[in-house]
N, C-alpha and C positions, 0 to 999 in steps of 0.2 A: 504494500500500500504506500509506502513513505516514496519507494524507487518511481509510481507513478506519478504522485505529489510531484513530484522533484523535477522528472521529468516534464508537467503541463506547466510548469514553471522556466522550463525553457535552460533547470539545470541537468547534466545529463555528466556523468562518468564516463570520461574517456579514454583513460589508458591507468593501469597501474603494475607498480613494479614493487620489489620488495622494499626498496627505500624512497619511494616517490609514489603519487598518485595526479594523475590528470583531470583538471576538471572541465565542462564549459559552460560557462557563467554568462549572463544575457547581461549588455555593454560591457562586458570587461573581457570577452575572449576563452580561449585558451589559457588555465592558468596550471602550474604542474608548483602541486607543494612537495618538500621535502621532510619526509616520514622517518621524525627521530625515536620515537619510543611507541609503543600499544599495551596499554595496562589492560588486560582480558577482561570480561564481566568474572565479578564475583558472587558468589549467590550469598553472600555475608556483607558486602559493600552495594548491592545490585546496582553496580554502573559499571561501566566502561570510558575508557580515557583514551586520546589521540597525541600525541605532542607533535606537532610540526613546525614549519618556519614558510612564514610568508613569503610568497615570492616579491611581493610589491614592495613591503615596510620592513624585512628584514627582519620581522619580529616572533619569537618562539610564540605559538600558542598552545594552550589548552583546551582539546574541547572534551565537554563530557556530558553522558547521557545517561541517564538510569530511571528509575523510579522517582516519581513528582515527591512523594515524602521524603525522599532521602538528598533530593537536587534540593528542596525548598531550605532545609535545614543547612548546606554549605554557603550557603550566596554568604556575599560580603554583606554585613552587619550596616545598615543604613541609619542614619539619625536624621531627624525630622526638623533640625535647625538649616542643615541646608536645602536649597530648592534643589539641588540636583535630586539629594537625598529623596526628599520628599517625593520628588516624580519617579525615581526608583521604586520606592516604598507601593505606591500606589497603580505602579502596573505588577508589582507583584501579589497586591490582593482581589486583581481585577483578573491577571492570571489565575490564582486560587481559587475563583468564583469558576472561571471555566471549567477549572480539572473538576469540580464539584460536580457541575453543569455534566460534564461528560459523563464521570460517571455513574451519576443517576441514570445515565442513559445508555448505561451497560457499554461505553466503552474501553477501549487498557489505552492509559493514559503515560505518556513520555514526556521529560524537561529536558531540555540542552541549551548548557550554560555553558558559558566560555570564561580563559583568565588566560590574560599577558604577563608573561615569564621574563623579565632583566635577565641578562644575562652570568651575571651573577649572582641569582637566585638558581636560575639552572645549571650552572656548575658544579654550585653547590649539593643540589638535588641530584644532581648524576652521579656524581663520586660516592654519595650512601648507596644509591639506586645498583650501582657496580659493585659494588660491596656483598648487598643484599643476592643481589645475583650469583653470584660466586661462592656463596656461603652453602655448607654442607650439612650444619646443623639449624633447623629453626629457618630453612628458608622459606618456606609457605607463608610463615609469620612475617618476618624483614621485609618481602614482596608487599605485605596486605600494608604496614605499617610505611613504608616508600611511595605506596601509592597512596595512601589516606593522608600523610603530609604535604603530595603536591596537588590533591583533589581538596580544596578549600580557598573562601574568601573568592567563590565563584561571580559571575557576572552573567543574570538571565539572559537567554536568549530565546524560547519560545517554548513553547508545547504542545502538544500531537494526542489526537483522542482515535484512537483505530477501533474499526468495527470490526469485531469476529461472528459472523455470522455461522450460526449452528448448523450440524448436520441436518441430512434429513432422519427424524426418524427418531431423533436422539430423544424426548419428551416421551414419547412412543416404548423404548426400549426402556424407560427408567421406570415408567411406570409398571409395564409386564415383570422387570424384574422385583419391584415391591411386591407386585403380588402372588409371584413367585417362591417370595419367601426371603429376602434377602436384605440386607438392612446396607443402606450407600452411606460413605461417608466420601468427601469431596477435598483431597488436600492440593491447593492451587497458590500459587505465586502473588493473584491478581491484587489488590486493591480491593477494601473489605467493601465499601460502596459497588462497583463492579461485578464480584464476586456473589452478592447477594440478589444484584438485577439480572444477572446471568441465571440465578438461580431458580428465581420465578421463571423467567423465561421455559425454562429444557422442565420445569416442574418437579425440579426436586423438592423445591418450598412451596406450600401454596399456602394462597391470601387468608384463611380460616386459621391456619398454624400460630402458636403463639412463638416468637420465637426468641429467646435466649441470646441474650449476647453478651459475652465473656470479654472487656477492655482494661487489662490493668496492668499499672505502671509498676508496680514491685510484686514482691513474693507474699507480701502482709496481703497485698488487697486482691491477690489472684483468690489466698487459702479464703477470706471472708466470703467475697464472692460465691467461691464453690461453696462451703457452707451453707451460703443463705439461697440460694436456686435447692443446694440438696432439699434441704425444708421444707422449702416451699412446695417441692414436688413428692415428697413424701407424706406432706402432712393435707394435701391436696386430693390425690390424687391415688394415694393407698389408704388402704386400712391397716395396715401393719406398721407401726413406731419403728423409728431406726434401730432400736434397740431390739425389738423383737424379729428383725428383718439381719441383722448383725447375728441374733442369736443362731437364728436358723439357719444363716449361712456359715457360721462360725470364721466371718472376716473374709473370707475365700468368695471369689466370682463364682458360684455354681448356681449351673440354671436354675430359675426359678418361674413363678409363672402367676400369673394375678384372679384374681376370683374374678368370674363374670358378671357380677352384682356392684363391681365398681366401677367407677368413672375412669376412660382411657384419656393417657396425656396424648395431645396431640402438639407434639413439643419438637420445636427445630432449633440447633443450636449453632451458634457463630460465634468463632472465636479468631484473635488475630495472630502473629506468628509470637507478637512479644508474649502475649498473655501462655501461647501454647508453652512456649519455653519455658515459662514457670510452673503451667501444669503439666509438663513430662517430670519433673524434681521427683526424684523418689520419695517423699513426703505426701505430694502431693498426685501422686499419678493412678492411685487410688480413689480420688474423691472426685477426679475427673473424670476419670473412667466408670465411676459408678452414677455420675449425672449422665453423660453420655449415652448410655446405654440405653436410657429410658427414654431419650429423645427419638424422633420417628426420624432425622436426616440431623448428619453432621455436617459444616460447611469448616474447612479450616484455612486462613485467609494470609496472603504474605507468608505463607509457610515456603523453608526451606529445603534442599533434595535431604539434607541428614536428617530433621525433622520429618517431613515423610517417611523415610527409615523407621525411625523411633515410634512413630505411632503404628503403624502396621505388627511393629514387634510386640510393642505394646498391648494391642487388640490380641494378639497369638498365644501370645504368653500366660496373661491375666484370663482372659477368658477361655482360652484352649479351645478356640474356634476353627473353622480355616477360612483361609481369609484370601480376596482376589485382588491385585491391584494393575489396575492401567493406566498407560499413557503411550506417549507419542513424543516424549523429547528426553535429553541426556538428561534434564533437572529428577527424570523419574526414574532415573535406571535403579536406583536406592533402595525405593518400594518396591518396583518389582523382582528386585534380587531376593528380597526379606519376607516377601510373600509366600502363603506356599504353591500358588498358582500367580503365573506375570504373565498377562497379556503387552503384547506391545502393536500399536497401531504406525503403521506404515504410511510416512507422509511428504510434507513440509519441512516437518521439524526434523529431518533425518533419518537416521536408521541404529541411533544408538540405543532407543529402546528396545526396538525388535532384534536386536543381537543380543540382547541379556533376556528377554523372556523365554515363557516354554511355549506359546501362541504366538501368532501375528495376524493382525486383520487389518485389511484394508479402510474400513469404516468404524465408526463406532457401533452402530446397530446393527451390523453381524453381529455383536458380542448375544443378543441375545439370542441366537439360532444355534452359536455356539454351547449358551448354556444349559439354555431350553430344551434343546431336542439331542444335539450332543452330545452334551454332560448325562445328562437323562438317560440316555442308549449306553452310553459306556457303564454307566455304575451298574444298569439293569443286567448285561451281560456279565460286567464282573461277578457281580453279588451270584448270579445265576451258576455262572460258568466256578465256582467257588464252589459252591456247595453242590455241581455237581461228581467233581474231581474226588471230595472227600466221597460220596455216595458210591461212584466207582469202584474203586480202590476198596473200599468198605467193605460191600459187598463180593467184587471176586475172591476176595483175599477170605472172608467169611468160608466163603467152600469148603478153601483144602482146612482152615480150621473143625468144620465139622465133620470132615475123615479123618483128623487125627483121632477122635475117639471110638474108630473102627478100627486102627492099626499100631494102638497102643502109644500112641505118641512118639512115631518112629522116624516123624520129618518126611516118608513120603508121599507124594501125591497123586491121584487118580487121572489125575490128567497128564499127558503127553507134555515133555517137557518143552518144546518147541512151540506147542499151543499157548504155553505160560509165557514165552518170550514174545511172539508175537501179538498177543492178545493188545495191548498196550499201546505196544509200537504201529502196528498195523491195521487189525481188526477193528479198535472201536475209537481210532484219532479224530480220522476225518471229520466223523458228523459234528463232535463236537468242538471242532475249530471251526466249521462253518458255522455253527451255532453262536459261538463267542463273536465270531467277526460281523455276522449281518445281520443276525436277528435284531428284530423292532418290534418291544411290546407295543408302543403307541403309534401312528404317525405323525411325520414329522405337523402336517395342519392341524391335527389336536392339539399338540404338546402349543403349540403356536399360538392356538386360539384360547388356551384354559393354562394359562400358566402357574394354577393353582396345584398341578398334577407334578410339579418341580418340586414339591414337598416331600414326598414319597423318597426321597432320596436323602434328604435332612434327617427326616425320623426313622432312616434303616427300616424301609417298611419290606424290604426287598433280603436283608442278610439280617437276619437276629441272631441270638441264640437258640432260641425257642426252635427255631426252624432247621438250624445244625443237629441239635439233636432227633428233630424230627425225622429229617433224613438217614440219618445214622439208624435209627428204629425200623424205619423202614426198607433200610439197605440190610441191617439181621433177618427182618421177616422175608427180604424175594428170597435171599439167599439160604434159607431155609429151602423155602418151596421148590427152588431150582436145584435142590443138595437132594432132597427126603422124596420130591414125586417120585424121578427115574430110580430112586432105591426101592421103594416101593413096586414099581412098574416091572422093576428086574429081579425082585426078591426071588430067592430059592431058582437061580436062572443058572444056565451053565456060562453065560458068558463071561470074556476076560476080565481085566481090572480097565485095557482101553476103552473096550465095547460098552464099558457103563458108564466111565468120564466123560466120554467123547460128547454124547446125548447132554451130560450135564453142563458142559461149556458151551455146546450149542445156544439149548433154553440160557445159559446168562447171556448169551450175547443180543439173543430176541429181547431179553427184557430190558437190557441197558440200552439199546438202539430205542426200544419202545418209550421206556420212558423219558428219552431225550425228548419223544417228539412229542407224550404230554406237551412235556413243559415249554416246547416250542410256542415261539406266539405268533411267528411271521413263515408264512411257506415258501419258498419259491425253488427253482427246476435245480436247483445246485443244491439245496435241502434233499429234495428225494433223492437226488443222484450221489449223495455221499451214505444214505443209508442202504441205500442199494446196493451200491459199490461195495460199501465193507462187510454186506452180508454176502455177494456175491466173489468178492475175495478171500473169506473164510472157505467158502466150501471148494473154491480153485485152488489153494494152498492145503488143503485138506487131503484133496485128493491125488493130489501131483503129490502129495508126501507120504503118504500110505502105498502109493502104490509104486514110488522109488526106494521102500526102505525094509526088504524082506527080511534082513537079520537084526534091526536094531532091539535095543532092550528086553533083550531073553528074561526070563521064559513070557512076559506079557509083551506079544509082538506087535506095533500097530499094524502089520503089514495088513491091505484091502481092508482096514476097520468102517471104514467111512462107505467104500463099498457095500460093501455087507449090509448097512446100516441103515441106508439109503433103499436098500430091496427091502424092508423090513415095515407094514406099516405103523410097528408101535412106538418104531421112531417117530416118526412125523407126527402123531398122538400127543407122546411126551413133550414135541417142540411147540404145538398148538398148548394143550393143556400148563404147562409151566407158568409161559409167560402171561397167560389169561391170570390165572390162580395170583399170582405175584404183583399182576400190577392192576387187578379189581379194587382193591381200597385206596390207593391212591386216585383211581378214577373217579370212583363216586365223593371222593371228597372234594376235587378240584368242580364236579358239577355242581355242588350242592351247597359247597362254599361263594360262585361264581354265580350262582343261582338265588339263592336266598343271603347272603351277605354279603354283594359285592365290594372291591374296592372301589377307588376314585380310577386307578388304573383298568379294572377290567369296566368300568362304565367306559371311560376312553374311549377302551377297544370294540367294544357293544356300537358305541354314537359311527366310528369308521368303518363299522358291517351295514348301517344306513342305505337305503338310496340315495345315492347325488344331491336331490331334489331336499329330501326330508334331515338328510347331511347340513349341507348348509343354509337351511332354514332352521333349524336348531341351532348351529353353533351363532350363527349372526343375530337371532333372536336373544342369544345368552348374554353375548358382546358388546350390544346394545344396552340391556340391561345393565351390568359392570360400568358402564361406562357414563350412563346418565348417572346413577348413585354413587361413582366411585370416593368419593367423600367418607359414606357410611364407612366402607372398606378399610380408608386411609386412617379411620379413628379408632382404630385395633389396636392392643399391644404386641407387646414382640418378644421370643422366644432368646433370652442371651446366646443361647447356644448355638443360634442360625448362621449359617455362613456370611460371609461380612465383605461385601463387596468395594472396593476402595481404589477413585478413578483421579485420577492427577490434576482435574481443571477443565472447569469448561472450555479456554479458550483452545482447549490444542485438540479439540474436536471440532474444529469449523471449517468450513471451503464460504464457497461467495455464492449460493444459489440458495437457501435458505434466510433471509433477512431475522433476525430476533427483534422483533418489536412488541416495547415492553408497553406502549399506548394502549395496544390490542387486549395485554395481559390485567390492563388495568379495568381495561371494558369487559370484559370476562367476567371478573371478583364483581360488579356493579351488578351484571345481569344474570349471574349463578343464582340456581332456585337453591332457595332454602328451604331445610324442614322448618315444620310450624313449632309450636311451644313445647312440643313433645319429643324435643332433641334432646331432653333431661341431661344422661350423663355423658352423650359426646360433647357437650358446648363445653368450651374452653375456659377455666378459672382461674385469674390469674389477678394479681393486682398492677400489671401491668395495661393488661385488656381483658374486658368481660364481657362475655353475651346471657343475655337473660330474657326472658319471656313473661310478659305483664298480662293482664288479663282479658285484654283486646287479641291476644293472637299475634303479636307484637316481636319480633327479635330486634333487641335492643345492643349495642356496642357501645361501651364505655371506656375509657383510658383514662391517662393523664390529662389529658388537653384538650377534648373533645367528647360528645356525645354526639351517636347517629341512630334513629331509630329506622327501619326499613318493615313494612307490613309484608305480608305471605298469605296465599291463599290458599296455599296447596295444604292439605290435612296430612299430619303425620300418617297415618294411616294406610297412606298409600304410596310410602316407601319402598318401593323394592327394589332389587330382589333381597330377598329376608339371608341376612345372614346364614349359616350353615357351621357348624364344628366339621373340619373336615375328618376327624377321629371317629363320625358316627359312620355308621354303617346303615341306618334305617330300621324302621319296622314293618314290614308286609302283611298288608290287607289278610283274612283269610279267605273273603269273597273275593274271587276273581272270575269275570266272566269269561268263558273260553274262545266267545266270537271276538269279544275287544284285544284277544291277548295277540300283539305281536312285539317282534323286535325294538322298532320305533315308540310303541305306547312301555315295551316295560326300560327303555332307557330314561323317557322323559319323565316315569313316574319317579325315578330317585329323587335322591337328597340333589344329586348335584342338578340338576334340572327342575328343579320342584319347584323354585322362585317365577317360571317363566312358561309356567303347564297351563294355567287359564289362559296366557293368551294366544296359544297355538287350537285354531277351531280342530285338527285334527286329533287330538289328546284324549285320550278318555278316561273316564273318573273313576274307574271301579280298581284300581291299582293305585293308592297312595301311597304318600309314606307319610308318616306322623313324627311330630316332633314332643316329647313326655316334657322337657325341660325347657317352659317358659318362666318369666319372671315378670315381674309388676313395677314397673317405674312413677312414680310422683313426681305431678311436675313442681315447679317452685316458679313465684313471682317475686317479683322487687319493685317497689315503686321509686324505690329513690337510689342516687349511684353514689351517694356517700358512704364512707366506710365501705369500702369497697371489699376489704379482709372480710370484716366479720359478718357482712353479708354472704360473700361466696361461701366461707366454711358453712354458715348454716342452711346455707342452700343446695350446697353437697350434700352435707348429713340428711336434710329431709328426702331426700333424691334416694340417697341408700337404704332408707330403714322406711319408707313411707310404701304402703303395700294397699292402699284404698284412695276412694275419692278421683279426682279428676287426673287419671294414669291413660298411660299408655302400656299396653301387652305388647312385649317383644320378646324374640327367642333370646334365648344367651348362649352365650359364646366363650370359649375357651382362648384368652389371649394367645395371640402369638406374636412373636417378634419378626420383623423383616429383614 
């Protein structure tokens, strides 16, 4: 932006060289300065310095550009007795008015000042400057300290407000990831005014948030601060004293979770780099991290790349979360090294991010296709492909343990030993590498469109223990059935010790192919051709090896076993009957669990067996929903323990086709429907700002400064979609009628669909689900906005314990953290 400035000004860069550079300047020419020193940007001084010498006047200069806060504080110190002074003085607070001006207006704002160097002032400063240079201990230091004595007693020369305009999509992407389950925190460079209009913008903050702001000048008034936000928000906002909340945590970050009978903070917090500096102090990194926490978005303002470090560790540490951090420039290589996941975004700003991360994406809103359907598909195959390795392994190995107690524990086994080697390696790999690599329980447009299904992976709904053992249980019992039928089948028989193995590793191999493809959730022609394959590779290697091996292992010969076996039909009996008997109860339980208690995942799967038609008239109908209410949504609590997503800066996510305008964001907040007086315990209580509801139907806004009252005509009542605990499962009607019943009517009768079944005419009503756990809200009035304290606390309290009279019935909910 500056290079085009420059240019429609008719200045333009014409040549440069390591110790010169070319300019051409309109009436003055061609001019070539000579290029004596470059003091780099610092992210601890955030400026940069030029020293050159004029071609015209022969005189050294200085130019320097950094940050409007850090330029305003060098200028030469002006006194108001002289007129020059005085007109110095007064373009610099007409300057200040614009950086204001700007950045209210979300732009990133730059100063460049210049200062004339005597000559023997630069002498002087060289001779340290060479010094410093040269030196082998303490040189980072001597550098900072060389250039911070010749960057002072500066001379304004102008300022620059640039516009970063946002991606597309970015507002888009932060919100799915909220509802996703994922709590942002936002550490950027910018200018806290900036950084906060950027913030409304992309909607990490919105206009309803109360929000926190953290500015203080030492370490006394950072600890008061956080003290009196903690209070306030514990004494607001919980039922639980700090003291009882200490107890039960016993001082340690361990999840916790809030009663659904109280009031959610709907809390965003701002804080600037000085203030964070003194909330990282080990003293204090505790009491910020425990306010933090409970806020719904972090913004951390003028922060530095060590400082991004430090809080990502921070978050990791104390909370033992995992945490994602991204960006798009060197300031953020820090985070995303200390993360346990680094995204780095590919751009402008270089490629020093994406050589330090373990990602790279071109945009920003890939990130959420990455995480959503991605992230999602990879944990569902691990967690899957995990417990079925253990199942495996379990199981065959079960076998030869129950022939040890037919041959006295003698170590050996009824099966063929070349069967034992290749069982593993050959016979049963395939399917399930193809099963790890491609399988999709959901599709990618579900995961996309419900990004509440991103949860399932937070709460390990997919690898428990519960379910390791489950398996394990269940790899003893095939492994019975596939050991004890063919004993059975061949009791009192004359055949060998191969002719009864042989049968036995057969049925395990049908049942471990089988029960792969239970648990398979996606089909396609490389699934059936690897089960194919590896059963039709057992009996080619079977027979090619029986009937090459006439003397092996006297006196039990496999020689023609498979032969033989094959002309026999109580073989084929045994291979049918085994794996039936073996994998009947797992069957009826993946129905009947799938059936009568689905998850959020197999509803997913259910809505993507849809017609086209009925597909995305469901999911669009759901989306719209979400999105006219999203408010309700965003007044949740949040789970500590959720993964913790953490993005370097608005501004390093912007191209020039997207405009941020924050006029729009303002008309927005004006024309946002509100609920009516029956918002009880999401309105926000604060003695900073208060909403309250009078007895007219009234939402009222109070603050310091101002009262606004705005009317509503919309009736609580007819808020939706209604909440949901994503933990239930539902309850099922027992009348169902058998002509209403299809696929489409039993998806939309769930919980997840339940909010948005009256308004689809296709729906029908004989298949509900109920919800047993409502609760009773009391509204509260205020007629007056003084004492603003001990009105909110009593307006709270009546809110929580008030259970008659003029209420609103709403479901409850189980907080969770994002």
């Amino acid at each position: 932006a500056l290079v085009y400035a420059s240019r429609a000004y008719e200045c333009a860069l014409v040549g440069r060289l390591p110790d010169q550079v070319s300019i051409e300047l309109p009436h003055l020419g061609r001019l070539t300065f000579e290029v004596l020193h470059i003091l780099g940007f610092d992210s601890i001084r955030k400026r940069m310095s030029v020293v050159v010498r004029h071609p015209l006047t022969n005189e050294i200069n200085v130019y320097t550009k950094g940050a409007d806060s850090v330029i305003m504080d060098l200028l030469l110190p002006c006194s108001s007795d002289d007129a020059r002074n005085r007109h110095q003085k007064k373009i610099r607070s007409k300057t200040q008015r614009f950086l204001n001006l700007y950045a209210a207006d979300g732009l990133r704002t730059l100063c460049i000042a210049k200062k004339v160097l005597s000559n023997e002032d630069y002498s002087c400063w060289l001779k340290s400057h060479i010094e410093a240079e040269a030196s082998i201990e303490n040189r980072e230091e001597l550098l900072f300290q060389s250039a911070s004595r010749l960057e002072t007693n500066l001379h304004l020369l102008g300022a620059t407000g640039i516009e970063d305009r946002l991606q597309d999509g970015v507002p888009e992407t932060i919100t799915n990831l909220r509802k996703a389950g994922l709590q942002i925190w936002v550490l950027t460079g910018d200018k806290q005014e900036t950084a906060i209009n950027i913030a409304y913008a992309c909607k990490l903050l919105d206009h309803d948030e109360e929000i926190i702001t953290l500015n203080a000048d030492s370490v006394e008034m950072c600890t008061v601060m956080l003290e009196q936000h903690l209070n306030f928000v514990e004494s607001k906002f919980y039922s639980e004293t700090t003291e009882n909340f200490l107890q039960k945590t016993k001082g340690e970050f361990t999840p916790f979770s809030v009663s659904s009978s109280l009031s959610q903070p709907n809390l965003g917090l701002v804080i600037d780099g000085k203030t964070l500096a003194y909330a990282l102090d080990k003293g204090l990194e505790d009491k910020f991290l425990s306010l933090a926490r409970r806020c719904r978005s972090v913004l951390c303002c003028r922060s530095t790349p060590i400082q991004k470090g430090m809080v990502v560790k921070l978050i990791r540490d104390k909370l033992k979360t995992m945490t994602l951090a991204i960006g798009d420039g060197a300031n953020d290589v820090s985070m995303i090294q200390v993360a346990d996941i680094g995204v780095g975004i590919s751009g402008p700003e270089g490629m020093q991010a994406v050589m330090a991360s373990d990602f790279a994406v071109p945009k920003f809103r890939y990130l959420e296709k990455l995480l959503l359907v991605h992230g999602h598909w990879c944990y569902s195959r691990l967690a899957n492909m995990v417990l079925y390795f253990f199942y495996k392994n379990a199981m065959f190995v079960a076998l030869l343990f129950w022939y040890q107690f037919y041959c006295g524990f003698s170590g050996s086994s009824m099966i063929d030993q070349w069967y034992l080697i290749f069982f593993n390696l050959m016979f049963s790999s395939l399917p399930q590498l193809i099963v790890g690599v491609l399988d999709k329980d959901v599709p990618a447009e579900t995961l996309i469109a419900m990004p509440q299904l991103y949860t399932s992976g937070q709460k390990m709904e997919e690898y428990q223990p519960h379910m390791f053992w489950m398996n394990m249980i269940d790899a003893l019992y095939q492994s019975l059935v596939c050991f004890f039928i063919p004993y059975f089948i061949y009791y009192n028989s004359d055949v060998d010790m191969f002719s009864w193995g042989t049968p036995i590793i057969t049925a395990a191999l049908f049942t471990i192919i089988l029960h792969l493809a239970i648990e398979t959730k996606t089909w396609t022609w490389l699934h059936v051709s690897s089960c194919s394959f590896s059963i039709a590779l057992f009996f080619i290697v079977a027979l090619i090896y029986n009937i090459s091996c006439p003397i092996c292992y006297p006196p039990s010969n496999p020689y023609w076993t498979m032969e033989k076996l094959m002309g026999e039909p109580v073989f084929y009996l045994t291979c049918l009957i085994s794996p039936v008997v073996a994998l009947l109860p797992r069957f009826l339980y993946r129905i009947l669990q799938g059936t009568l208690f689905p998850t959020q995942l197999q509803l997913g799967r259910q809505l993507s067996r849809l017609p086209p038609g009925s597909h995305h008239q469901l999911l669009n109908k759901w989306a719209n929903k979400r999105d006219t209410n999203s408010q309700i949504y965003q007044n949740t609590g949040y789970f500590p323990e959720s993964p913790y997503f953490i993005t370097s800066g608005f501004s390093r996510t912007c191209n020039h086709d997207n405009p941020t305008e924050l006029s729009q964001q303002k008309e927005e907040l004006s024309q946002m429907p509100k609920p009516g007086c029956s918002t009880d315990l999401n309105t926000i209580v604060s003695p900073l700002g208060a909403q309250f509801c009078d007895e007219n139907g009234h939402l009222s806004i109070a603050n310091d400064k101002s009262e606004a009252s705005l009317g509503f005509q919309k009736s609580a009542f007819d808020l939706e979609p209604t909440l949901v605990n994503v933990d239930d499962t539902g309850q099922w009607s027992s009348r169902v009628d058998g002509s209403d019943f299809s696929l489409f009517n039993w998806v939309s009768s769930t919980i997840l669909f339940k909010s948005i079944r009256s308004d689809l005419p296709s729906f029908s009503g004989s298949l509900r689900n109920r919800r047993q756990d409502s609760i009773t809200l009391g509204s509260c009035h205020s007629q007056d906005f003084k004492g603003l304290t001990e009105q909110n606390s009593s307006c709270f309290q009546e809110q929580a314990k008030t259970s008659s009279g003029d209420c609103l019935k709403t479901e409850s909910l189980e907080t969770t953290i994002l």
